[in-house]
KENU-742448 format. One record per residue (C-alpha): chain; x, y, z; residue in one letter. Coordinates in Angstrom, 1 decimal. Layout:
! KENU-742448
<site chain="A" px="X" py="Y" pz="Z" resn="A"/>
...
END
This chain:
! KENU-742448
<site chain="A" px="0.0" py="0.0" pz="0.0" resn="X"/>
<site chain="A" px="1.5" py="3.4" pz="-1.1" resn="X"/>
<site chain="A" px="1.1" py="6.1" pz="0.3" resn="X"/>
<site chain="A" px="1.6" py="9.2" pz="-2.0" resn="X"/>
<site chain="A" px="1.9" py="12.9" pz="-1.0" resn="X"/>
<site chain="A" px="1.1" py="15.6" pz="-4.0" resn="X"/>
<site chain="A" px="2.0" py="19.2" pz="-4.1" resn="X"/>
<site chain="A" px="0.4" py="21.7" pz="-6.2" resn="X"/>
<site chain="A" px="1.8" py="25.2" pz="-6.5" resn="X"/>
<site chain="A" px="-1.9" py="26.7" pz="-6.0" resn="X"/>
<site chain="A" px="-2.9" py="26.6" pz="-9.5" resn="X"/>
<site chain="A" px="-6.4" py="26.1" pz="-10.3" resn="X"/>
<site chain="A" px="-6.6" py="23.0" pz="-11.9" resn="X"/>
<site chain="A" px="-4.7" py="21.0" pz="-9.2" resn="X"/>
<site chain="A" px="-2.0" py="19.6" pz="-11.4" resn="X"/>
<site chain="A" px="0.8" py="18.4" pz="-9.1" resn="X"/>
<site chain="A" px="4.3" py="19.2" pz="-9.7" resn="X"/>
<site chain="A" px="5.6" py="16.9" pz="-6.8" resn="X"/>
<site chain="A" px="4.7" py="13.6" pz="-5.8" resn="X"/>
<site chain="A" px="6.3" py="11.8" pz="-2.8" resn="X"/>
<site chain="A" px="6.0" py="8.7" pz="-1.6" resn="X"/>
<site chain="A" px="7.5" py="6.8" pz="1.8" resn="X"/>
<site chain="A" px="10.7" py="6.1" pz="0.9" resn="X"/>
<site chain="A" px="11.0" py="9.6" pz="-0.8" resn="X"/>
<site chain="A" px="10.4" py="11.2" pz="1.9" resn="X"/>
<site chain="A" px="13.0" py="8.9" pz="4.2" resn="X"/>
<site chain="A" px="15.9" py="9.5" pz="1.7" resn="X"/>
<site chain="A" px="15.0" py="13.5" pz="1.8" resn="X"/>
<site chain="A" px="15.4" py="13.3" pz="5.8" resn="X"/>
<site chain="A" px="18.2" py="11.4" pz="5.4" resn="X"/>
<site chain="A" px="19.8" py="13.8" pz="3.3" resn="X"/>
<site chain="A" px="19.1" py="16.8" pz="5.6" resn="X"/>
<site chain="A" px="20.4" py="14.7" pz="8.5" resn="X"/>
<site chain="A" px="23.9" py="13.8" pz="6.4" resn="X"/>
<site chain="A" px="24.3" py="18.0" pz="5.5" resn="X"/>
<site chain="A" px="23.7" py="19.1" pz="8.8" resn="X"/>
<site chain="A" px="26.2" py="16.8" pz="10.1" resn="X"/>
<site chain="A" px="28.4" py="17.8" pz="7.3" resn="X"/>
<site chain="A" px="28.3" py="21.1" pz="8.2" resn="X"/>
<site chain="A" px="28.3" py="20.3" pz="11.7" resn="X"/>
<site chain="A" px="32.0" py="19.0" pz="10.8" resn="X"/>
<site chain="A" px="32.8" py="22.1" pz="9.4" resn="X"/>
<site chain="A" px="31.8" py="24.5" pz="11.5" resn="X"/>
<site chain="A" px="33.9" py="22.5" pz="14.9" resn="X"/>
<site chain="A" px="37.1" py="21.7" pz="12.6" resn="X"/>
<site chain="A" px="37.5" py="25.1" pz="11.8" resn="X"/>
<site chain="A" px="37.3" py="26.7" pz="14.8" resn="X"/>
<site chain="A" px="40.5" py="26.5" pz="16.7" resn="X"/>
<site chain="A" px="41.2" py="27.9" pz="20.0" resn="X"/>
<site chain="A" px="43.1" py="31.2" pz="20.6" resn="X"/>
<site chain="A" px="46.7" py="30.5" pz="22.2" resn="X"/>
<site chain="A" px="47.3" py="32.9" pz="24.7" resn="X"/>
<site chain="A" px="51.0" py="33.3" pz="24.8" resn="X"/>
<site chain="A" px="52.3" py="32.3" pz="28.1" resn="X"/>
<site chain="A" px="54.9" py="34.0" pz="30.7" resn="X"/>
<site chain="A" px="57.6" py="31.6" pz="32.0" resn="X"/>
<site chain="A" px="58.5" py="32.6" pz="35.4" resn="X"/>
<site chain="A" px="61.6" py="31.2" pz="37.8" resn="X"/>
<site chain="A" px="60.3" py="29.4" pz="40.7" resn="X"/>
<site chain="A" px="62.6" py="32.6" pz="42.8" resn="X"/>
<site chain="A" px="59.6" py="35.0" pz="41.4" resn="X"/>
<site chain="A" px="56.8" py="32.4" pz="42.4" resn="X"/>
<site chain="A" px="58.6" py="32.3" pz="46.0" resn="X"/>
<site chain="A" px="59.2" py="28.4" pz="46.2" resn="X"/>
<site chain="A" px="62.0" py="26.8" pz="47.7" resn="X"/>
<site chain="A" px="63.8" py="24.2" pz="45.3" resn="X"/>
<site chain="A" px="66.7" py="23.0" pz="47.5" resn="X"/>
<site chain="A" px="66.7" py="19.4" pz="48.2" resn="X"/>
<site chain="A" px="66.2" py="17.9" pz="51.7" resn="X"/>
<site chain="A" px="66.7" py="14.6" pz="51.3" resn="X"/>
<site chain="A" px="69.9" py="13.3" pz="50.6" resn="X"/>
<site chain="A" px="70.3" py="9.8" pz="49.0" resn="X"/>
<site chain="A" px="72.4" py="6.9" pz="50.9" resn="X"/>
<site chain="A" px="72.9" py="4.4" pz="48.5" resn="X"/>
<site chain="A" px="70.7" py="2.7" pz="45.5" resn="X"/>
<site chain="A" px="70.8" py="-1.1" pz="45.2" resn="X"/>
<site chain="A" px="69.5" py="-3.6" pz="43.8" resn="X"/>
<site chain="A" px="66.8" py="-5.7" pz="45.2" resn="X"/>
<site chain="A" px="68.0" py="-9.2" pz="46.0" resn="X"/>
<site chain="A" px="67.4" py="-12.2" pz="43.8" resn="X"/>
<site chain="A" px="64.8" py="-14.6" pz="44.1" resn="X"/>
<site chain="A" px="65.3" py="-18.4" pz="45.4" resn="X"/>
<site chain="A" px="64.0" py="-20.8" pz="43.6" resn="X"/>
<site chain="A" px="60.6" py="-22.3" pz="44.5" resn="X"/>
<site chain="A" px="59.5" py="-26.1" pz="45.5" resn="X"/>
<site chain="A" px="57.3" py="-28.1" pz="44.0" resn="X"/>
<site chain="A" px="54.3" py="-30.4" pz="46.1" resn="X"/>
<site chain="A" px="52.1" py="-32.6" pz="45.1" resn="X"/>
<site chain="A" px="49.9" py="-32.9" pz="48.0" resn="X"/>
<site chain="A" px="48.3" py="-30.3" pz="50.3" resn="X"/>
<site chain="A" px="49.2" py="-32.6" pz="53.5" resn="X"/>
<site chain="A" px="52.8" py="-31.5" pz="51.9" resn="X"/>
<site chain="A" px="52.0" py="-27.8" pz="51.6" resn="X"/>
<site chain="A" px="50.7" py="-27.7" pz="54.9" resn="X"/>
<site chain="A" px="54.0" py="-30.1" pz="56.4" resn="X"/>
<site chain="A" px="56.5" py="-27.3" pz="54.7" resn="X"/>
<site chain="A" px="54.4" py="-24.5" pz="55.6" resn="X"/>
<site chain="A" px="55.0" py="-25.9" pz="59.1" resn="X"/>
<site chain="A" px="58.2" py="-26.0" pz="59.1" resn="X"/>
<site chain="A" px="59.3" py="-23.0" pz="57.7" resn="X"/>
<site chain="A" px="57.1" py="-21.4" pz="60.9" resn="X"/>
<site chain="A" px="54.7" py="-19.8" pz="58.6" resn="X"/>
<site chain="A" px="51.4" py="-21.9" pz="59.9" resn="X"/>
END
């Protein structure tokens, strides 16, 4: 079932000039969306924002202290890992665990 729209320019014996019909009228909305968003585009990628030069100032003319206060001792490494042990059991786990007074 169509369904047809028809546009007349007000003569007086009707005759249409346009006729549109559903999917007409979706591709004519979709084409308005697609140039608004174009020119959406447009509009943000041009504007850029204004670079306001900036002032480098010493941190003697903010008034903040940059000495150190911390003095450094030594830097090593950290030590090495030991190998691990393998169990089987969880009896074993627990027996090692024991041991080593962690349990």
């Amino acid at each position: 079932m169509a369904f047809w729209l028809q546009f007349s320019r007000g003569s007086l014996g009707g005759t249409p000039l346009l006729q549109y019909g559903r999917l007409s009228k979706f591709f004519d909305h979709l084409l308005i969306t697609a140039i608004i968003i174009v020119l959406c585009f447009v509009i943000l990628t041009t504007k850029k924002a204004k670079k306001k030069p900036l002032a480098k100032k010493s941190a003697e003319e903010l008034g903040v202290d940059v000495t150190p206060r911390h003095e450094v001792l030594s830097v090593e490494d950290p030590p090495t890992r030991t190998a691990g042990q393998k169990v089987e059991t969880v009896e074993e786990l627990v027996k090692k665990l024991k041991d080593m007074g962690l349990v």
